[in-house]
PDB file of N, CA, C and O in Angstrom:
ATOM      1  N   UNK A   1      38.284 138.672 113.521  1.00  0.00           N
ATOM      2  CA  UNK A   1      39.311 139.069 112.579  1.00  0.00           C
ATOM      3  C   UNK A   1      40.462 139.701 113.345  1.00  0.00           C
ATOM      4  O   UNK A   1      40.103 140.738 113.904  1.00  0.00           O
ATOM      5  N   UNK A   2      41.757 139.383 113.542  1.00  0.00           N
ATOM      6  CA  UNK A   2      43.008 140.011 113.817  1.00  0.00           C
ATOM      7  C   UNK A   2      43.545 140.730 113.004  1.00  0.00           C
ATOM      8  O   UNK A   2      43.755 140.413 111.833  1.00  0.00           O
ATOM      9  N   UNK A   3      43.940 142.172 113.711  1.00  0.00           N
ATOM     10  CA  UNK A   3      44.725 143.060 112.645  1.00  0.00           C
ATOM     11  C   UNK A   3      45.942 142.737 113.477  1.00  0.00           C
ATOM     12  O   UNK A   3      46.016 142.289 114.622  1.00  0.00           O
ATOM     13  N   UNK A   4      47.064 143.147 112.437  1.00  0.00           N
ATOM     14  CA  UNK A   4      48.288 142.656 112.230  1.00  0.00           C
ATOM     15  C   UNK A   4      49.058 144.507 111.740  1.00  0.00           C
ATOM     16  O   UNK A   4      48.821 145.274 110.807  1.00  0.00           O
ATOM     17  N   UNK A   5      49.884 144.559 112.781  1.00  0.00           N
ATOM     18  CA  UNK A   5      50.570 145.822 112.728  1.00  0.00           C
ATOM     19  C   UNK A   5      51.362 145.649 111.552  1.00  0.00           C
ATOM     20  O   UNK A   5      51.314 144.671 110.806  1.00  0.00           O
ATOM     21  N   UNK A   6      52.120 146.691 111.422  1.00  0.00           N
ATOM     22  CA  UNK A   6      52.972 146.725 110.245  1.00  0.00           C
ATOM     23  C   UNK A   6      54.457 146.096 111.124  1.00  0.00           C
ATOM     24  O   UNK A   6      55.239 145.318 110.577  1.00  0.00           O
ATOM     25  N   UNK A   7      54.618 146.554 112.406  1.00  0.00           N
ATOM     26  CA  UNK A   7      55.517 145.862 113.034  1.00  0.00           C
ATOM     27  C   UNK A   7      55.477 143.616 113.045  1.00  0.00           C
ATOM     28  O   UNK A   7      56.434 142.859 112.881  1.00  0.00           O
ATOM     29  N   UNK A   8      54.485 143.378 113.218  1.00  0.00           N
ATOM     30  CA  UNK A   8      54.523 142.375 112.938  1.00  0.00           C
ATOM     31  C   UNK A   8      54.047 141.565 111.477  1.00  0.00           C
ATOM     32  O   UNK A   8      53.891 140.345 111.433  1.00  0.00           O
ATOM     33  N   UNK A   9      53.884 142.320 110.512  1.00  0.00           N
ATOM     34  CA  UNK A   9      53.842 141.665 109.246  1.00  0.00           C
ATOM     35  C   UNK A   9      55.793 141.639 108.731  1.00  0.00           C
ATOM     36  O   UNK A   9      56.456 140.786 108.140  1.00  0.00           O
ATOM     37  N   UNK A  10      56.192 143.135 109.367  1.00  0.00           N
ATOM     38  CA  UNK A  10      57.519 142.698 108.480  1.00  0.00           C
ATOM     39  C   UNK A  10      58.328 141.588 109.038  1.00  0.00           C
ATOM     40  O   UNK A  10      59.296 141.132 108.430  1.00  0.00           O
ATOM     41  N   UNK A  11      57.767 140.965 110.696  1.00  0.00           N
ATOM     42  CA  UNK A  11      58.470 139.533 111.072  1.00  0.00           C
ATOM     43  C   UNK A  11      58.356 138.286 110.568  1.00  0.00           C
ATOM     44  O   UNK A  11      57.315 137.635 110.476  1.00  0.00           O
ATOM     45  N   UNK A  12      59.693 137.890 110.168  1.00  0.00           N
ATOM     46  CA  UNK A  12      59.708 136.627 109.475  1.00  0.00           C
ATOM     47  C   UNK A  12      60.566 135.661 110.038  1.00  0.00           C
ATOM     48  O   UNK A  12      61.765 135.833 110.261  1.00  0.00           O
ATOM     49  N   UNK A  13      59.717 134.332 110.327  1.00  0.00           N
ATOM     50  CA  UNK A  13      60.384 133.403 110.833  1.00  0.00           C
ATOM     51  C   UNK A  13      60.521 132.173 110.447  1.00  0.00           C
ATOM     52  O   UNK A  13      59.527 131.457 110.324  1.00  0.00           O
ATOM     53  N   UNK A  14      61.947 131.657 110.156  1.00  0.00           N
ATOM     54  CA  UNK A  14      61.825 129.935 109.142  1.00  0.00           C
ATOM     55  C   UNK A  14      62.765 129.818 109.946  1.00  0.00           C
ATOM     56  O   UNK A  14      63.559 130.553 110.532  1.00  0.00           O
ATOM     57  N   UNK A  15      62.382 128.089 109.818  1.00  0.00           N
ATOM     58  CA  UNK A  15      63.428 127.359 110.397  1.00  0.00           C
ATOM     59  C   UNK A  15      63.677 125.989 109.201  1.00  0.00           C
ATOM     60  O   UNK A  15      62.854 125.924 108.288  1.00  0.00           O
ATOM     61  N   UNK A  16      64.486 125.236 109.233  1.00  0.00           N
ATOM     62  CA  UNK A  16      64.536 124.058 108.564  1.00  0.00           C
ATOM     63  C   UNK A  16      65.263 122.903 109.487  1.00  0.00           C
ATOM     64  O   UNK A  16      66.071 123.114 110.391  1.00  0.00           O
ATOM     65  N   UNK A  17      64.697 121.432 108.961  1.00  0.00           N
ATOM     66  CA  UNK A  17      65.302 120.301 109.378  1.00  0.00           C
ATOM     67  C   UNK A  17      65.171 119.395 108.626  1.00  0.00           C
ATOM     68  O   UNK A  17      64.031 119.192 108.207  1.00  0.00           O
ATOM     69  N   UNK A  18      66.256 118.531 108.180  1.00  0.00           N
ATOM     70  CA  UNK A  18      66.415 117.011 107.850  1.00  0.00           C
ATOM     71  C   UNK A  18      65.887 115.847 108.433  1.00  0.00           C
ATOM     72  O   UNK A  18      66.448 115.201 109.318  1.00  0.00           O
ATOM     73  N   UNK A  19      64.903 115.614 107.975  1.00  0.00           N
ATOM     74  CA  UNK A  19      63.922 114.159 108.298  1.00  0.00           C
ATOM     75  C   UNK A  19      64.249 112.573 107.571  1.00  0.00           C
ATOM     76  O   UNK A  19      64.062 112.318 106.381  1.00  0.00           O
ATOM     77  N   UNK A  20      64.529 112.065 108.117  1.00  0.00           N
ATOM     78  CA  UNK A  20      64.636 110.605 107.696  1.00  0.00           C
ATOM     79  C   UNK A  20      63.192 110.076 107.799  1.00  0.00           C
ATOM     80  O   UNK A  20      62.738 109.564 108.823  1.00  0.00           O
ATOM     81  N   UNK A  21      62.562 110.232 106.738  1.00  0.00           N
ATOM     82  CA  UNK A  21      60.960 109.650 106.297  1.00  0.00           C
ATOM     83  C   UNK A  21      60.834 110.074 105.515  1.00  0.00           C
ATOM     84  O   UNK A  21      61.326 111.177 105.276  1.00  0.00           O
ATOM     85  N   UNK A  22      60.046 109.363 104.636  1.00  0.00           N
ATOM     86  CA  UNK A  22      59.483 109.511 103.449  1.00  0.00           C
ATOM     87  C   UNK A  22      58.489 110.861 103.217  1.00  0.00           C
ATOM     88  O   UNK A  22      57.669 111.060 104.113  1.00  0.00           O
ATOM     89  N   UNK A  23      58.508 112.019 101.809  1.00  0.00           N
ATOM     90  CA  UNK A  23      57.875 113.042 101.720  1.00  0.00           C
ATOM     91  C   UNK A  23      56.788 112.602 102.245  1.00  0.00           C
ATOM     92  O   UNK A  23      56.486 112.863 103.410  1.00  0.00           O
ATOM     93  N   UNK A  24      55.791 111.612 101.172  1.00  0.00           N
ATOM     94  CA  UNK A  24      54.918 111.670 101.065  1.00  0.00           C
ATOM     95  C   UNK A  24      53.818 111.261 102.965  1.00  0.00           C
ATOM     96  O   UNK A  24      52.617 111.497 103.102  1.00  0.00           O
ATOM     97  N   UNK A  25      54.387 110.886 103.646  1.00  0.00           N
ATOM     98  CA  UNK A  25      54.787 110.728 105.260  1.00  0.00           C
ATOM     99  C   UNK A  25      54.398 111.904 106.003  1.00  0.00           C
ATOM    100  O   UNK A  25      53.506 112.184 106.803  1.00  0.00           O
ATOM    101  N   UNK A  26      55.507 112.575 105.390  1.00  0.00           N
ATOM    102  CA  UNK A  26      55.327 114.300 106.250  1.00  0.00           C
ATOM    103  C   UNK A  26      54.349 114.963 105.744  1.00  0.00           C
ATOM    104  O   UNK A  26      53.665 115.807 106.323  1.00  0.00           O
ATOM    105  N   UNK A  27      54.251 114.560 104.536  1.00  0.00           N
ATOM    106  CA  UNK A  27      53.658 115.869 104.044  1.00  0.00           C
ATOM    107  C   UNK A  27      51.831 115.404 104.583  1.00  0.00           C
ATOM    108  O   UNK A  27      50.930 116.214 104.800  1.00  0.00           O
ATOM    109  N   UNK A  28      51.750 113.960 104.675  1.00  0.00           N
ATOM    110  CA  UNK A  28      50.149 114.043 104.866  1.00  0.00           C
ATOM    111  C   UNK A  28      49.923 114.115 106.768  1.00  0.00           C
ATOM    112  O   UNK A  28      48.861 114.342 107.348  1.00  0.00           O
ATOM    113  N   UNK A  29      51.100 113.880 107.321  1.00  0.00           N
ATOM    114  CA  UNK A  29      51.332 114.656 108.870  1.00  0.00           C
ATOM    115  C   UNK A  29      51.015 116.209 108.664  1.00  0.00           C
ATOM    116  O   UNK A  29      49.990 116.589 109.229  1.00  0.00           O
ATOM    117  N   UNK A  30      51.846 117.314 107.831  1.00  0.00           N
ATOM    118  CA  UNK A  30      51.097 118.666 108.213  1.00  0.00           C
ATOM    119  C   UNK A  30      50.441 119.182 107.239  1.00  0.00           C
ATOM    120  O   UNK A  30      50.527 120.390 107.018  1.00  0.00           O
ATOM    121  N   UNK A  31      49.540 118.232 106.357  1.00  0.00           N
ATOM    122  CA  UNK A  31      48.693 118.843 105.657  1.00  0.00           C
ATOM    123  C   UNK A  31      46.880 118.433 106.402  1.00  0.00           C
ATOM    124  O   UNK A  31      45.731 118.836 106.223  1.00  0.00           O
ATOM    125  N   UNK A  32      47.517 117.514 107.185  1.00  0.00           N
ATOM    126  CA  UNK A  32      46.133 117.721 108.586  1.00  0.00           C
ATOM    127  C   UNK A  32      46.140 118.304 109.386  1.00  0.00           C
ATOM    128  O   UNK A  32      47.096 118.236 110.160  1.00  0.00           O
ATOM    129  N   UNK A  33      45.038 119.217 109.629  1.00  0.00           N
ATOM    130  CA  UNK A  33      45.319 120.472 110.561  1.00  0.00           C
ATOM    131  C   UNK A  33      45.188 119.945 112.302  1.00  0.00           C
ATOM    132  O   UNK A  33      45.782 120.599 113.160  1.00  0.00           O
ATOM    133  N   UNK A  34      44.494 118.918 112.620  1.00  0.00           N
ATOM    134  CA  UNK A  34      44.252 118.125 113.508  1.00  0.00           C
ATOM    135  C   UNK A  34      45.043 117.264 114.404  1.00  0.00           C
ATOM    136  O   UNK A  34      44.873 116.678 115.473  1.00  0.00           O
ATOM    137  N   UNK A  35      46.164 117.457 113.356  1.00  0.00           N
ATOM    138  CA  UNK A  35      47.292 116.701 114.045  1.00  0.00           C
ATOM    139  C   UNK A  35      48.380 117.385 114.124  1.00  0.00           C
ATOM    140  O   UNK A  35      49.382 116.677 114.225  1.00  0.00           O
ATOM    141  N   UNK A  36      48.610 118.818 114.115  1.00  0.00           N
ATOM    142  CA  UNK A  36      49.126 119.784 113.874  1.00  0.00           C
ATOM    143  C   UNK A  36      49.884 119.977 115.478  1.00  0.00           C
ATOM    144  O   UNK A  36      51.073 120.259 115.629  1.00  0.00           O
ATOM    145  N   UNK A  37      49.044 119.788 116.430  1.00  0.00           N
ATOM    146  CA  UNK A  37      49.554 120.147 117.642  1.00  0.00           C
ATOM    147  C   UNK A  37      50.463 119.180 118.089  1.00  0.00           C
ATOM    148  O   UNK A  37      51.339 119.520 118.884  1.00  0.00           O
ATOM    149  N   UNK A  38      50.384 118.043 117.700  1.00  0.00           N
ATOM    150  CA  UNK A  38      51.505 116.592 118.076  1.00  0.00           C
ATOM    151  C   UNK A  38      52.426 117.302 117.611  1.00  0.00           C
ATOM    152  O   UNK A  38      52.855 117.755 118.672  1.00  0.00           O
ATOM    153  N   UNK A  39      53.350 117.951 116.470  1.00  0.00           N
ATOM    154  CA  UNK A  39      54.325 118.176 115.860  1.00  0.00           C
ATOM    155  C   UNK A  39      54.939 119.863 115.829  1.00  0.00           C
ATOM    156  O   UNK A  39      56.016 120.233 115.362  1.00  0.00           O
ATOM    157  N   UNK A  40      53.962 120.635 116.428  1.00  0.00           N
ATOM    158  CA  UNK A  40      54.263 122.582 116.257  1.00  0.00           C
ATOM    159  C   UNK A  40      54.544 122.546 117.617  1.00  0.00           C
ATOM    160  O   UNK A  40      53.854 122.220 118.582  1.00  0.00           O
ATOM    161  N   UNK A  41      55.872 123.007 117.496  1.00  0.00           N
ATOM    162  CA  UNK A  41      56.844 123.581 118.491  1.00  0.00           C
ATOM    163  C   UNK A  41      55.648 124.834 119.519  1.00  0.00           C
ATOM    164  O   UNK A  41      55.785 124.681 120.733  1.00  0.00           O
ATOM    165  N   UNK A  42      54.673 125.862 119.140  1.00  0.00           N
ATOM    166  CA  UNK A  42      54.230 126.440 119.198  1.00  0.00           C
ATOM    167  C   UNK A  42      53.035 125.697 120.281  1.00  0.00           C
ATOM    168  O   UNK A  42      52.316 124.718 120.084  1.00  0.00           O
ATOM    169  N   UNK A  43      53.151 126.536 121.402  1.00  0.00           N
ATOM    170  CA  UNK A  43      52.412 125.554 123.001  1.00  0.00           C
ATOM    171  C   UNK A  43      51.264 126.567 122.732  1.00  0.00           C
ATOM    172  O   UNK A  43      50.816 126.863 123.840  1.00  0.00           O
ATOM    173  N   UNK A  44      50.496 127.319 121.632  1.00  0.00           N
ATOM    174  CA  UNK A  44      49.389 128.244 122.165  1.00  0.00           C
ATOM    175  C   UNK A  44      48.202 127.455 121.162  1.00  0.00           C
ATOM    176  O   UNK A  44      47.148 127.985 120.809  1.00  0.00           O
ATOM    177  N   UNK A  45      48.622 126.150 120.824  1.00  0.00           N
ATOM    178  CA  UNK A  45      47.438 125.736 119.714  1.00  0.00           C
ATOM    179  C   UNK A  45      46.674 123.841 120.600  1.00  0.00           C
ATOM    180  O   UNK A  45      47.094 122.770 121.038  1.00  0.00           O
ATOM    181  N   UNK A  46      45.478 124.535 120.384  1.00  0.00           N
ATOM    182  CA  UNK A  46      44.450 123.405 121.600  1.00  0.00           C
ATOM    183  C   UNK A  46      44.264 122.436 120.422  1.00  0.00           C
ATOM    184  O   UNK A  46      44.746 121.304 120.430  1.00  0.00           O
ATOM    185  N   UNK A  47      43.564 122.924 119.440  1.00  0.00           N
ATOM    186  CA  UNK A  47      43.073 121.372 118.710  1.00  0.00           C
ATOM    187  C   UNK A  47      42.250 122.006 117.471  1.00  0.00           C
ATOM    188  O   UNK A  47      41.504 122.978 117.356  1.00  0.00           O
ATOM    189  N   UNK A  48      42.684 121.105 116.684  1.00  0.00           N
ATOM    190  CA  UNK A  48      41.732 121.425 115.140  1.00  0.00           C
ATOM    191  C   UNK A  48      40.577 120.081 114.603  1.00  0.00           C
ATOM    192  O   UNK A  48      40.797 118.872 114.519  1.00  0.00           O
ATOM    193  N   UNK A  49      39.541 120.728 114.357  1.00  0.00           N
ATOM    194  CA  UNK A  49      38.674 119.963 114.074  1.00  0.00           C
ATOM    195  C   UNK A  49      39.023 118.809 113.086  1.00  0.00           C
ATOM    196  O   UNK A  49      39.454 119.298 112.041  1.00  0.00           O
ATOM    197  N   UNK A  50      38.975 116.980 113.040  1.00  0.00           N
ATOM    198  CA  UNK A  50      39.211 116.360 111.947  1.00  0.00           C
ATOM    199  C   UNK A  50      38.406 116.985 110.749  1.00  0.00           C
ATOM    200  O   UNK A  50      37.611 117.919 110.853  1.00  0.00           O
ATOM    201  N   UNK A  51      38.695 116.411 109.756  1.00  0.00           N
ATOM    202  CA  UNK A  51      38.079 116.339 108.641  1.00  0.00           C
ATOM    203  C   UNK A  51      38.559 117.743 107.965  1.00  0.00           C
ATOM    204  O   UNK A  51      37.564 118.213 107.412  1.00  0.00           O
ATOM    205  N   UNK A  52      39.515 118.474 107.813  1.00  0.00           N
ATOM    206  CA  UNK A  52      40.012 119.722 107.367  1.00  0.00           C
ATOM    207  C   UNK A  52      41.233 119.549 106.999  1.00  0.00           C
ATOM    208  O   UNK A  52      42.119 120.356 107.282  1.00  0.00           O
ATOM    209  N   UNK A  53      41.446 118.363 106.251  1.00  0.00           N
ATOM    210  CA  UNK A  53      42.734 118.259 105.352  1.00  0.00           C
ATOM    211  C   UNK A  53      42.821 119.153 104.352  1.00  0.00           C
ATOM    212  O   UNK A  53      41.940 119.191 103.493  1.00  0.00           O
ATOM    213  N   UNK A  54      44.221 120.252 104.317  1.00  0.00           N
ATOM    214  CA  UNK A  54      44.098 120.599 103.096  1.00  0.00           C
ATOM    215  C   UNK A  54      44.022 120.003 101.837  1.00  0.00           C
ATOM    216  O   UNK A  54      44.256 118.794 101.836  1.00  0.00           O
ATOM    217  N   UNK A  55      43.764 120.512 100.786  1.00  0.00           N
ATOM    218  CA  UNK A  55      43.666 119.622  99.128  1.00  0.00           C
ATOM    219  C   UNK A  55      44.454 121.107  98.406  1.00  0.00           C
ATOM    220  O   UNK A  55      45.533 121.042  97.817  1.00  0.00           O
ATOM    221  N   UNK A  56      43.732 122.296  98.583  1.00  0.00           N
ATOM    222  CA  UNK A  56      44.681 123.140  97.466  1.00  0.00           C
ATOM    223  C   UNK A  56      44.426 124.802  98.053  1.00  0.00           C
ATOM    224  O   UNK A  56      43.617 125.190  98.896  1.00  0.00           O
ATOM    225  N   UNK A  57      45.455 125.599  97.250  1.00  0.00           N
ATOM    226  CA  UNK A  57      45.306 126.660  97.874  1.00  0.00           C
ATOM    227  C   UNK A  57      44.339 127.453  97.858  1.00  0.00           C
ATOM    228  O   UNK A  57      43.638 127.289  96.859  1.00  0.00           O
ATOM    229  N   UNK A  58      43.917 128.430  98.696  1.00  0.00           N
ATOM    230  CA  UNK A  58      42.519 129.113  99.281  1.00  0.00           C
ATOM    231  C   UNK A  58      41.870 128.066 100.109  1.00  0.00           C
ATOM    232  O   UNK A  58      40.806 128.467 100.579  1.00  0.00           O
ATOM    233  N   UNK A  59      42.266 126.506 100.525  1.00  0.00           N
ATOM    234  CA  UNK A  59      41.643 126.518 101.317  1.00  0.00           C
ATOM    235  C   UNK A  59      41.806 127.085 102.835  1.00  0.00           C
ATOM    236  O   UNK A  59      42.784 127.734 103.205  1.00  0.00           O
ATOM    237  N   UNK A  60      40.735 126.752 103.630  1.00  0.00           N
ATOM    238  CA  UNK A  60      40.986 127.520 104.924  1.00  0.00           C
ATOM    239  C   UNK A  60      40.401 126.165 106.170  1.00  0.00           C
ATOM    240  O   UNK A  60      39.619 125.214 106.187  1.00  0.00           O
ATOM    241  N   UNK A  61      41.363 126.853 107.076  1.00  0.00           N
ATOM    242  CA  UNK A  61      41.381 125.861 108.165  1.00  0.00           C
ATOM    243  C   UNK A  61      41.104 126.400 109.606  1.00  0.00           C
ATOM    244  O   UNK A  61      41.723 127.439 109.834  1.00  0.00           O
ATOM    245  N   UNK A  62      40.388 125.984 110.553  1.00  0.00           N
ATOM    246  CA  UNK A  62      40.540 126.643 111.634  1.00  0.00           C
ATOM    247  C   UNK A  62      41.147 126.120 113.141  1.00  0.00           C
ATOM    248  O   UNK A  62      40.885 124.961 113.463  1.00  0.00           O
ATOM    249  N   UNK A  63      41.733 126.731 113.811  1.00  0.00           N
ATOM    250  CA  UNK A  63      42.407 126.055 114.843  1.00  0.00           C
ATOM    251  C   UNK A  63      41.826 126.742 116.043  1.00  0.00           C
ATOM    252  O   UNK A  63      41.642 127.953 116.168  1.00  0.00           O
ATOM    253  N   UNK A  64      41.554 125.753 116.942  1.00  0.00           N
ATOM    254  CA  UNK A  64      41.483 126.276 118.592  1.00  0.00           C
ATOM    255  C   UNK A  64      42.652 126.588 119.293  1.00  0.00           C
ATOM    256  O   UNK A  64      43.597 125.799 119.310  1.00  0.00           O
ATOM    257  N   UNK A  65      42.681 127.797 119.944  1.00  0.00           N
ATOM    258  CA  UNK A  65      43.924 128.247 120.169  1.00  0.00           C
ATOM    259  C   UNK A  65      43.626 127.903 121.834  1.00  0.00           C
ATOM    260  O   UNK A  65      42.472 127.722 122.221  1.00  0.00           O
ATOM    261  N   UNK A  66      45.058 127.820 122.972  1.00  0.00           N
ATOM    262  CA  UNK A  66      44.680 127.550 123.828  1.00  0.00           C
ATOM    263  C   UNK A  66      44.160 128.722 124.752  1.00  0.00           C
ATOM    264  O   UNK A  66      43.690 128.379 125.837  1.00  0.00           O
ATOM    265  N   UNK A  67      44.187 129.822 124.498  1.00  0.00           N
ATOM    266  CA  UNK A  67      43.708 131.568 125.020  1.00  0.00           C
ATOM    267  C   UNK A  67      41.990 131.225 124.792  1.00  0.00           C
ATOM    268  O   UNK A  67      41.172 132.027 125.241  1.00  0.00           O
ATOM    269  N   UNK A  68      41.489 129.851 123.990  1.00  0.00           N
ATOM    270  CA  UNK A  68      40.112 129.979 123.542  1.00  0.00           C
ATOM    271  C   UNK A  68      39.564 130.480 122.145  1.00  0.00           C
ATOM    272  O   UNK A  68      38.498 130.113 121.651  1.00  0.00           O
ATOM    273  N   UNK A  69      40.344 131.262 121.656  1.00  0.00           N
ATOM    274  CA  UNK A  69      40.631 132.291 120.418  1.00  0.00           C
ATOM    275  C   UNK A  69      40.420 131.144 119.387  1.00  0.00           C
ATOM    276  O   UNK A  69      40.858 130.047 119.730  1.00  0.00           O
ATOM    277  N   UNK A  70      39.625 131.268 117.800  1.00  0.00           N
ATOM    278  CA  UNK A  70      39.443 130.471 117.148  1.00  0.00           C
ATOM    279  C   UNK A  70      40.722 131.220 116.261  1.00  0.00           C
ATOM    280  O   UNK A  70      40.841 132.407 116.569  1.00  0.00           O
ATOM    281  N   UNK A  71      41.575 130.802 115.348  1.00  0.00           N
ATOM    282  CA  UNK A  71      42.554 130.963 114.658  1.00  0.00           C
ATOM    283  C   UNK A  71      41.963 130.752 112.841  1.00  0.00           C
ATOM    284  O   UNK A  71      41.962 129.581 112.462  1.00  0.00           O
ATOM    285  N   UNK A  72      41.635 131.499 112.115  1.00  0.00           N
ATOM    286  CA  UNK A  72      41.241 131.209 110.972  1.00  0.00           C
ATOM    287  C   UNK A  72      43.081 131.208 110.046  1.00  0.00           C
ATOM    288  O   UNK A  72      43.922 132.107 110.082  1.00  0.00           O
ATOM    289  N   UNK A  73      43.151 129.923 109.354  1.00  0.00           N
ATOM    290  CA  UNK A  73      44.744 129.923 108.366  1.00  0.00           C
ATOM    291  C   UNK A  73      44.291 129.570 107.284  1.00  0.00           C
ATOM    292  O   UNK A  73      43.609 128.630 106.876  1.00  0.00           O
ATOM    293  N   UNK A  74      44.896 130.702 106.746  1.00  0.00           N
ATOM    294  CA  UNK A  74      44.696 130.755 104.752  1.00  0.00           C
ATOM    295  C   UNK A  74      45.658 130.296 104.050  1.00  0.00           C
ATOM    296  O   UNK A  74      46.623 131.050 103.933  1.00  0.00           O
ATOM    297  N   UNK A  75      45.731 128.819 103.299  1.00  0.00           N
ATOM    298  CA  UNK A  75      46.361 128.359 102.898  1.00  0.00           C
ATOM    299  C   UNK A  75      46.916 129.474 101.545  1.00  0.00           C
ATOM    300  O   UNK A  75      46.074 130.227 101.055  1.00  0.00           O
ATOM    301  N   UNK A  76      48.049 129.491 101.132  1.00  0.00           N
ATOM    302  CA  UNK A  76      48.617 130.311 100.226  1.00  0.00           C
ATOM    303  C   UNK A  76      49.730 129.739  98.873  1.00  0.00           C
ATOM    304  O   UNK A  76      50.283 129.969  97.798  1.00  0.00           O
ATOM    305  N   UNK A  77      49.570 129.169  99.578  1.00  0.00           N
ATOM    306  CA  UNK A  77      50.640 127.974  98.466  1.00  0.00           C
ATOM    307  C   UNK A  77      50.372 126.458  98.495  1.00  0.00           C
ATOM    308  O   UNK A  77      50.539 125.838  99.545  1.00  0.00           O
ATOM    309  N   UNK A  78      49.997 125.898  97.468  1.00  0.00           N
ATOM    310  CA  UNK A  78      50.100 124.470  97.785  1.00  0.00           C
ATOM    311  C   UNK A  78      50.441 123.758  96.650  1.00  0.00           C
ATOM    312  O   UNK A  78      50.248 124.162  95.503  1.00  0.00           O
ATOM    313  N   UNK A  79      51.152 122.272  97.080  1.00  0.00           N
ATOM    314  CA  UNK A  79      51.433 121.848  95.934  1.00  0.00           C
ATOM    315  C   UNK A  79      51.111 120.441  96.387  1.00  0.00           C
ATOM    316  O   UNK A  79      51.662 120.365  97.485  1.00  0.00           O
ATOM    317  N   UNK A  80      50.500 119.253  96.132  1.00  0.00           N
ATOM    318  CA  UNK A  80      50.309 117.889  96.693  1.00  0.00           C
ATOM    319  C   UNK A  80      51.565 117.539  96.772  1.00  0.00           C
ATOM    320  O   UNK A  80      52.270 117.569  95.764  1.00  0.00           O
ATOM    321  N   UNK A  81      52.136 117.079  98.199  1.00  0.00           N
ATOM    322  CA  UNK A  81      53.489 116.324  98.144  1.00  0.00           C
ATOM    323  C   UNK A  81      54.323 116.966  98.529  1.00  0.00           C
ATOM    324  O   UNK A  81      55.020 116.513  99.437  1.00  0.00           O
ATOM    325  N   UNK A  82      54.610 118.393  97.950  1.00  0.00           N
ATOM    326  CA  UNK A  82      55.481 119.234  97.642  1.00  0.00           C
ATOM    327  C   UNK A  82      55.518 120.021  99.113  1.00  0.00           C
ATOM    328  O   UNK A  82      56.166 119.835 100.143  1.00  0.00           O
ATOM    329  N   UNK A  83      54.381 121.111  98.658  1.00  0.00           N
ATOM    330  CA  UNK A  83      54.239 122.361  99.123  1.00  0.00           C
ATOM    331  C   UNK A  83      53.312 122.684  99.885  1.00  0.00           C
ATOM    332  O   UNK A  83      52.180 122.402  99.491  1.00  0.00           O
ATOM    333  N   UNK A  84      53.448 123.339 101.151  1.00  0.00           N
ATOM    334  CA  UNK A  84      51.614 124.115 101.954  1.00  0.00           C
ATOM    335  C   UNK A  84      52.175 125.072 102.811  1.00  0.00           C
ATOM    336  O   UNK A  84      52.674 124.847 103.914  1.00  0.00           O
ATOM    337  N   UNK A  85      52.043 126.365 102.130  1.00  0.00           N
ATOM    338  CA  UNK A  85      52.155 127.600 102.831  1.00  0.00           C
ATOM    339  C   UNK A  85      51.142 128.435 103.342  1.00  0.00           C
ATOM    340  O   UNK A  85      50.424 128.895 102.454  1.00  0.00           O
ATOM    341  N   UNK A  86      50.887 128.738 104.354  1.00  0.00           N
ATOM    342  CA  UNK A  86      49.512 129.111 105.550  1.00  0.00           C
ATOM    343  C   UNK A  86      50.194 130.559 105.234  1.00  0.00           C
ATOM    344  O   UNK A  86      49.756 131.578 105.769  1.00  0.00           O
TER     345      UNK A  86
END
């Protein structure tokens, strides 16, 4: 379990970009956690087990981090198509 300071809960970071492809495209690219590392800017993530597609929120996913560290992500928002907020 990671605790999370109060210094780093109040950090918030978004970015956005314009994709020429179809939603439904992207959205089943990062709603697999497995294929997550082809596409996250982020160099500290090793590999996620197949078979851990999200479907809806509360689910949970886990990632191998490259430190070795298992990464537990709590899905928080989801919408099929739409929406998937970790």
């Amino acid at each position: 379990m990671a605790v999370v300071s109060a210094s780093e809960e109040s950090r918030i970071v978004s970015a956005s970009r314009d994709i020429a492809a179809p939603a439904d495209l992207l959205f089943e690219l990062i709603a697999d956690p497995a294929r997550q590392p082809e596409w996250d800017g982020n160099d500290n993530l090793a590999e996620s087990a197949p078979g851990q597609r999200v479907r809806a929120t509360g689910d949970v996913f886990r990632t191998l981090l490259t430190n070795g560290q298992v990464r537990e992500n709590h899905i928080v928002e989801f919408d099929e198509g739409r929406l998937g907020r970790v």
